[in-house]
C-alpha positions as CSV (number, residue, x, y, z in Angstrom):
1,X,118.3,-167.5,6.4
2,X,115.4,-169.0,4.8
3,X,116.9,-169.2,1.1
4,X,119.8,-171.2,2.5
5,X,117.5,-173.5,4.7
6,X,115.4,-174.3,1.3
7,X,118.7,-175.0,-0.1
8,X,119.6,-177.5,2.2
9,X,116.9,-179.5,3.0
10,X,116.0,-179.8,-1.1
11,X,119.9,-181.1,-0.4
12,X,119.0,-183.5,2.1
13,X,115.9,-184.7,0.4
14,X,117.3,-185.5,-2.9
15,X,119.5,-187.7,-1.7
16,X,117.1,-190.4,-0.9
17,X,118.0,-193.0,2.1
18,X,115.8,-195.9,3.0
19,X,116.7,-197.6,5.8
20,X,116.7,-200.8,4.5
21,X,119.7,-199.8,1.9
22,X,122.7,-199.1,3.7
23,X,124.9,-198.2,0.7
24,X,121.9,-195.5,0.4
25,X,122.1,-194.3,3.9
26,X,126.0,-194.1,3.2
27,X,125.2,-191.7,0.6
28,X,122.9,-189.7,2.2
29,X,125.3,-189.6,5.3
30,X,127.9,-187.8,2.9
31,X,125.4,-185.2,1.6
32,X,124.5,-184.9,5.1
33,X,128.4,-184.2,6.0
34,X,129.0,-182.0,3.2
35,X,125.9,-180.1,3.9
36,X,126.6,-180.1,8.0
37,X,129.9,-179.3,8.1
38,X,129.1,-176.3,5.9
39,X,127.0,-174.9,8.0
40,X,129.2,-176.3,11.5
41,X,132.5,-175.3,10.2
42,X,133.4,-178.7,12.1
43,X,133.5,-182.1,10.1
44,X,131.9,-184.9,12.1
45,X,133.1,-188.4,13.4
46,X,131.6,-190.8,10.8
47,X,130.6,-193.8,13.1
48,X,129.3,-197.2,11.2
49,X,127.2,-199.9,13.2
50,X,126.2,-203.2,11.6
51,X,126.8,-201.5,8.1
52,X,124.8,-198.0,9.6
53,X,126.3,-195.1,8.9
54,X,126.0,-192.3,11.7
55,X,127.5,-189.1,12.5
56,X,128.2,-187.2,14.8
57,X,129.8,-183.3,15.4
58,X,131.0,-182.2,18.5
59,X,130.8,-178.1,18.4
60,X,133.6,-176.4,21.0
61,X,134.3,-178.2,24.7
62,X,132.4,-180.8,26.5
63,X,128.7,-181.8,25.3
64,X,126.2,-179.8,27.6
65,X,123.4,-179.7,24.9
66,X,122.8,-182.7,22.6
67,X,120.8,-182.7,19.8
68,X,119.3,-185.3,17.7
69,X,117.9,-186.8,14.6
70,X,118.3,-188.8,11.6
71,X,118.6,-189.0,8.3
72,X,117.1,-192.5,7.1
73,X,113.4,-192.4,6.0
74,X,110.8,-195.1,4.7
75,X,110.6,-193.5,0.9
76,X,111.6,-196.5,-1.0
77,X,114.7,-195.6,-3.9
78,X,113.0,-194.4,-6.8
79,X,110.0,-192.3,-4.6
80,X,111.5,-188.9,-6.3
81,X,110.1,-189.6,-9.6
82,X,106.9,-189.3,-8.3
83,X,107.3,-187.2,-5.5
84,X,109.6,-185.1,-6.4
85,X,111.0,-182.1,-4.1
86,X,109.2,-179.0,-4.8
87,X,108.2,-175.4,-3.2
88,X,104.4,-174.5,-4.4
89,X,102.3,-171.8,-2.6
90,X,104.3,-172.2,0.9
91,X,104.4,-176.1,1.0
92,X,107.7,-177.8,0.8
93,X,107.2,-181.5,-0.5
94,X,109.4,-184.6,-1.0
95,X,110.2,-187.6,0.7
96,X,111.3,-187.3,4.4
97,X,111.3,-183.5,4.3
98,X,109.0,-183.3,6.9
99,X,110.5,-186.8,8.6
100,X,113.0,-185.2,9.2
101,X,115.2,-183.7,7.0
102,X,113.9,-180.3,7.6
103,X,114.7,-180.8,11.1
104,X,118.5,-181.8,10.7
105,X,118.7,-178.4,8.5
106,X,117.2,-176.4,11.2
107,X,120.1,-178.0,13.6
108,X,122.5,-177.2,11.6
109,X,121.7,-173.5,11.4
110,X,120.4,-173.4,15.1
111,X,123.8,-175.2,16.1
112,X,126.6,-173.2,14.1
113,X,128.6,-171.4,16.2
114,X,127.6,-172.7,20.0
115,X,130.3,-174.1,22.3
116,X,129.7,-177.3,24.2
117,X,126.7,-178.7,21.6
118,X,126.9,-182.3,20.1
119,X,124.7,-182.9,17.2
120,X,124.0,-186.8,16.4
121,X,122.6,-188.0,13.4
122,X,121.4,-191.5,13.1
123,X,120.6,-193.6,10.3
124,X,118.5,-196.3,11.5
125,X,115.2,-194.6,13.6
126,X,112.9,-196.0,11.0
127,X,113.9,-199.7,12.0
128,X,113.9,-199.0,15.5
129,X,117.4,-197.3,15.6
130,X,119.1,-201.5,16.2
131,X,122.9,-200.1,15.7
132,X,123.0,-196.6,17.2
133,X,120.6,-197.0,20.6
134,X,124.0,-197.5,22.3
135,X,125.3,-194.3,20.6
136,X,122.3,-192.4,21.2
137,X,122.1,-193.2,25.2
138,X,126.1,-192.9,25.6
139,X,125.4,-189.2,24.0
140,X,122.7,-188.9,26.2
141,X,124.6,-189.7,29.6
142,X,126.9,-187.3,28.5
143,X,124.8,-184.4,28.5
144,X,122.9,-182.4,30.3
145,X,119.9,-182.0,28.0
146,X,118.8,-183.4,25.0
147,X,116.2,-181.3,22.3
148,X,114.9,-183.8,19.5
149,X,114.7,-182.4,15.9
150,X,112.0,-184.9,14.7
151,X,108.9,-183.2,13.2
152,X,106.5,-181.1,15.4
153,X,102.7,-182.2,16.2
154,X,99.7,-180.8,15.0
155,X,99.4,-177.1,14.7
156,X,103.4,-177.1,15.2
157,X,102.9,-178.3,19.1
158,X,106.3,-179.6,20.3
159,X,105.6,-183.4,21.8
160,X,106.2,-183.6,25.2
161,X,105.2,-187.3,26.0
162,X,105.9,-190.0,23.9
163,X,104.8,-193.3,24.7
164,X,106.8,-196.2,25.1
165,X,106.8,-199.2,23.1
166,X,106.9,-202.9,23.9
167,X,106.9,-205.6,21.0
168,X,106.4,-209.0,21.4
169,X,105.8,-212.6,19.9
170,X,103.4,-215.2,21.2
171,X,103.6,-218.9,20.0
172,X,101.3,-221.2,20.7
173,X,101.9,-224.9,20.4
174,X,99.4,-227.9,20.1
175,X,98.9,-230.9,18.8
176,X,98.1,-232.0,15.2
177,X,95.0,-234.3,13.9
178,X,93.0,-235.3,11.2
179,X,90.1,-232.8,11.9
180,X,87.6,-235.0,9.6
181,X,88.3,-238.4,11.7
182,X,89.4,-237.7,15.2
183,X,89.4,-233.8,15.7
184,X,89.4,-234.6,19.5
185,X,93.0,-236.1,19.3
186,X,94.0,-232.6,18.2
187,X,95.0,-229.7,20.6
188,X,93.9,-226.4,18.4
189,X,96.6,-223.8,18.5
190,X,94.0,-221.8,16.7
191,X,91.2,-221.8,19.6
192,X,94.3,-221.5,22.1
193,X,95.9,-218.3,20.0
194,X,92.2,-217.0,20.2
195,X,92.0,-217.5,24.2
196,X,95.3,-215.8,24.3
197,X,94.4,-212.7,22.0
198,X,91.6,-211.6,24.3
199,X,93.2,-212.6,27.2
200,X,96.6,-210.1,26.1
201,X,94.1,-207.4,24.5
202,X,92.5,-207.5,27.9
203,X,95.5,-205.9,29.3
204,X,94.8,-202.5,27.2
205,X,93.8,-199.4,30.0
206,X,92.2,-196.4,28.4
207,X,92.3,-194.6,31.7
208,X,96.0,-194.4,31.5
209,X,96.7,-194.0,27.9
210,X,97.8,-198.1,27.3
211,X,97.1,-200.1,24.8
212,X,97.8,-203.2,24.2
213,X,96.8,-204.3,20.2
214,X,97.1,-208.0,18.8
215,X,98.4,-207.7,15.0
216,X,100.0,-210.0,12.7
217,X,98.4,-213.8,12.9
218,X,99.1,-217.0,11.9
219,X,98.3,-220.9,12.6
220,X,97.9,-224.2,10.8
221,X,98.9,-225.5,7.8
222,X,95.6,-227.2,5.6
223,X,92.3,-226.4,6.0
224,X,91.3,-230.3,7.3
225,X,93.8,-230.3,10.0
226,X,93.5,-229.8,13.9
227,X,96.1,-226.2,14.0
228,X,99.7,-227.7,15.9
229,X,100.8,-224.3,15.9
230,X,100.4,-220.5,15.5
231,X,101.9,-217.0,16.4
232,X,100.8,-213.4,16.9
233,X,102.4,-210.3,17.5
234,X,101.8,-207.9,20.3
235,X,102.1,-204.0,19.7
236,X,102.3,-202.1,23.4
237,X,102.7,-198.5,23.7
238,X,102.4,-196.9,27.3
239,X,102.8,-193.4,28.8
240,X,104.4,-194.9,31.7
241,X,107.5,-197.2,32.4
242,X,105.1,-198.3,35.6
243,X,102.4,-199.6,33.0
244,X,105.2,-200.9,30.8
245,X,106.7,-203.1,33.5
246,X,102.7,-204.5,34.5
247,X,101.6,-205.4,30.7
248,X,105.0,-206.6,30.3
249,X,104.9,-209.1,33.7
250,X,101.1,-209.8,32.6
251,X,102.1,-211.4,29.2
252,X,105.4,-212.9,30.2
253,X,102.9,-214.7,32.6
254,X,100.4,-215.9,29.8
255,X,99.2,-219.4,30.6
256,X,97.9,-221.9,28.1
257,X,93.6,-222.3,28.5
258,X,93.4,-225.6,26.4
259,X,95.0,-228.8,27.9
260,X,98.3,-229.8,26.5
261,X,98.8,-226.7,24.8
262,X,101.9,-224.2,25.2
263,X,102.1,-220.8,25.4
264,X,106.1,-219.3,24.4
265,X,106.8,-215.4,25.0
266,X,109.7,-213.6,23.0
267,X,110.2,-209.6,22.9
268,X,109.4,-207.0,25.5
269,X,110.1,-203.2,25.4
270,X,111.8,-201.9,22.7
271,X,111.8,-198.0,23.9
272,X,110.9,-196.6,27.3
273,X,108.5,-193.8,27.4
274,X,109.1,-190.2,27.0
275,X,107.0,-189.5,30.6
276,X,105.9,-185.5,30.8
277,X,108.0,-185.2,33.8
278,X,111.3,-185.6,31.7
279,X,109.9,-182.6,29.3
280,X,108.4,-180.3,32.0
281,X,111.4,-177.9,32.9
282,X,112.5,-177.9,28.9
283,X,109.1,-177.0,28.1
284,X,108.6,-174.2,30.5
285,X,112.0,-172.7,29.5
286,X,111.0,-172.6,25.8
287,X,108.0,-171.0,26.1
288,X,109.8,-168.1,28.3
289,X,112.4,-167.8,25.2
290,X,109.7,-167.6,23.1
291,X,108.1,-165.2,25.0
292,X,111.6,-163.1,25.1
293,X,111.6,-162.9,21.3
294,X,108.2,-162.2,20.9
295,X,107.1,-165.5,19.4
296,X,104.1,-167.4,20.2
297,X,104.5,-169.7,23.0
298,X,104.9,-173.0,21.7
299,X,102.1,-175.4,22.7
300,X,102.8,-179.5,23.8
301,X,101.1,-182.8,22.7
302,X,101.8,-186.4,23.7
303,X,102.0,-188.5,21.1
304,X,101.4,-192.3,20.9
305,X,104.9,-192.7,17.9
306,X,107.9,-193.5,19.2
307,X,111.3,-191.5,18.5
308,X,114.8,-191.6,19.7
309,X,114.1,-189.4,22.2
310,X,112.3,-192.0,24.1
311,X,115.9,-193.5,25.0
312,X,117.5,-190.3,25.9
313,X,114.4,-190.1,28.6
314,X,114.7,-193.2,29.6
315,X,118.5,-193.1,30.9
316,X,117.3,-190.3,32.8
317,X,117.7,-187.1,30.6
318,X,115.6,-184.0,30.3
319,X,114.4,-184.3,26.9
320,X,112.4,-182.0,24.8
321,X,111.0,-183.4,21.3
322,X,109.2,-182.2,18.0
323,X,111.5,-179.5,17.6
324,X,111.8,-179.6,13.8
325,X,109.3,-178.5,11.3
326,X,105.9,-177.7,11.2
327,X,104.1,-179.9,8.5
328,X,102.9,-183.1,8.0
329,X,102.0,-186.2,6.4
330,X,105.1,-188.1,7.9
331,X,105.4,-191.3,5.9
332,X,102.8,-190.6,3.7
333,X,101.9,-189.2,0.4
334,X,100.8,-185.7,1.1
335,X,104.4,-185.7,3.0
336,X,104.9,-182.2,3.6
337,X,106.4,-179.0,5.0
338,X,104.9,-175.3,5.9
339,X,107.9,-172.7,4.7
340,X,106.7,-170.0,6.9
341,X,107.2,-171.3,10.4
342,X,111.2,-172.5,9.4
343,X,112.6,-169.2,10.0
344,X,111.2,-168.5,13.1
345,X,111.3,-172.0,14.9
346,X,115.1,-172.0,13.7
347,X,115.3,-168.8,15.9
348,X,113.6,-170.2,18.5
349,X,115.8,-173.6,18.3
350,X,119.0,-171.6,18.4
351,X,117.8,-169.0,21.3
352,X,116.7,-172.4,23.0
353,X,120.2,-173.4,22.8
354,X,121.9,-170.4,24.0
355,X,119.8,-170.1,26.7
356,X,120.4,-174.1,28.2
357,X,124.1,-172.7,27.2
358,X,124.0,-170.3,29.8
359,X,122.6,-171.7,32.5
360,X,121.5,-175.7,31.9
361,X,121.5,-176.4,35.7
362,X,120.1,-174.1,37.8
363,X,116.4,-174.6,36.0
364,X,116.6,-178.4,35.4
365,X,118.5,-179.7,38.7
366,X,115.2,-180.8,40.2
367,X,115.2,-183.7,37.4
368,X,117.2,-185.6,39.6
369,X,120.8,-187.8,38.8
370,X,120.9,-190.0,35.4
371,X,119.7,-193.8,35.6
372,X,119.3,-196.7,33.4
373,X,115.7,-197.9,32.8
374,X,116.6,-199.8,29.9
């Protein structure tokens, strides 16, 4: 099994697909079908959002078991000149092998032959997944469980909590002067932008794993005059929708400190969290598979990055993510892949599988009904 994994993720990763380049995710969503449907004996439904090209296999009756991943990456076209894909001393390296084409291999293999498994394969994560989050959460209504190929944590630790994220936009509008001749005319966006930073980084509660991080800034236009406006962005990543909901109440609430001034609020979450209660049961019944096949039990990490996971959990499905390979480097230059676990994790993937196959229900019904908390 290895030599044909190898084969298809060096597949996968030399077709290169940046996000940004949708007639490059087209391509790679062909090499993804040819090397799928391969593997599935099933072709997939190609499904194209806002120029995104997605697919999707259904495998036998109904959709018990979805799993998920993606195909776009962040490696600019061009990136395998320099990084090309190679296999040196048990480290697999090129661009988005270890986010995540490995993992969409390791699907592939783990997934040929069940009945009642869909297998969805975005191509838009990397920007925040804009034209398939409706696909992903229809998918995910639609099935009982959802396991997330995306790469593993440290030490190979499958990530059982995945924060949520809230983005957002503050603007704040004052009032323009000469600041040589009558500065005091002048409401400074720039003093109010700094009373609102420390009043929104304020919000940020170690305790509970939420923080709250001004980033990009901006205001005023020449250096002699009073600032009549500015902007900066808001990055929010909590570990529960309960402190999601309170930062998000707190800044929609932001009130101007300077007199005259305005304070104006865009954004708010973009991905609910993937809370530890939503990965419990999964968790606990992949460590007795492992167990059953004599592999080491699989150990968990929550993790602050987002994934598509997060919106399967959030409309109320037990979801289990970091699935795929063990590795790491994701989005950077030592971008890499450890060739020994891949055998063994696809086993454990595809005895997963069987297992939530069998008998989804009876360990998971204490998860409760599906619900929105988008």
């Amino acid at each position: 099994m290895l030599t044909d994994l190898l084969s298809d993720i060096r597949a996968l990763v030399e077709c290169e697909s940046p996000s940004s380049d949708l007639s490059a995710v087209a391509r790679s969503a062909a090499v993804v079908e040819r090397v799928g449907t391969a593997r599935l004996g099933v072709e997939p439904d190609w499904i194209v959002v806002d120029g995104r090209t997605h697919l999707r296999w259904r495998i036998g009756g109904g959709s018990r078991v979805l799993l998920l991943g993606h195909h776009d990456t962040v490696w600019p076209l061009g990136s395998l000149a320099t990084r090309p894909y190679s296999v040196e001393g048990g480290v697999l390296r090129g661009p988005g092998c270890f986010d995540m084409k490995a993992g969409l291999a390791m699907a592939f293999h783990a997934a040929a032959g069940r009945d009642g498994v869909t297998l969805l394969v975005t191509g838009d994560e990397e920007l925040g997944s804009p034209s398939s989050r409706e696909l992903i959460e229809e998918e995910a209504r639609r099935a009982e469980v959802t396991l997330v190929l995306e790469a593993s944590a440290d030490g190979g630790a499958l990530k059982t909590e995945r924060k949520g994220v809230s983005l957002y936009d503050v603007q704040l509008v004052g009032r323009a002067a000469h600041a040589g001749l009558d500065p005091e005319r002048g409401v400074n966006a720039t003093l109010e932008l700094a009373h609102q930073a420390l009043a929104v980084s304020a919000l940020t509660s170690p305790e509970v794993g939420t923080t709250v991080t001004p980033t990009v800034s901006r205001a005023g236009t020449t250096s002699n005059t009073v600032p009549a406006e500015g902007s900066f962005s808001v990055d929010v990543r909590t570990r529960t929708r309960a402190e999601q909901d309170r930062v998000d109440t707190a800044i929609r609430n932001l009130r101007p400190v300077l007199s005259a001034a305005q304070v104006l609020v865009s954004g708010g979450p973009n991905r609910p969290p993937l809370e530890a209660e939503s990965s419990a049961q999964l968790f606990e019944r992949v460590r007795t598979v492992a167990r059953r096949l004599g592999l080491p039990e699989p150990t968990s990490a929550a993790v602050g990055g987002a994934s598509d996971g997060n919106f399967t959990a959030g409309v109320g499905t037990p979801t289990l993510d970091g699935l795929g390979a063990v590795g790491g480097g994701a989005h950077a230059d030592d971008e890499h892949v450890l060739v020994e676990p891949l055998a063994a994790r696809t086993d454990l993937l595809r005895a997963l599988i069987d297992d939530l196959l069998a008998d989804p229900i009876h360990q998971l019904e204490t998860t409760g009904t599906h619900h929105d908390q988008t």
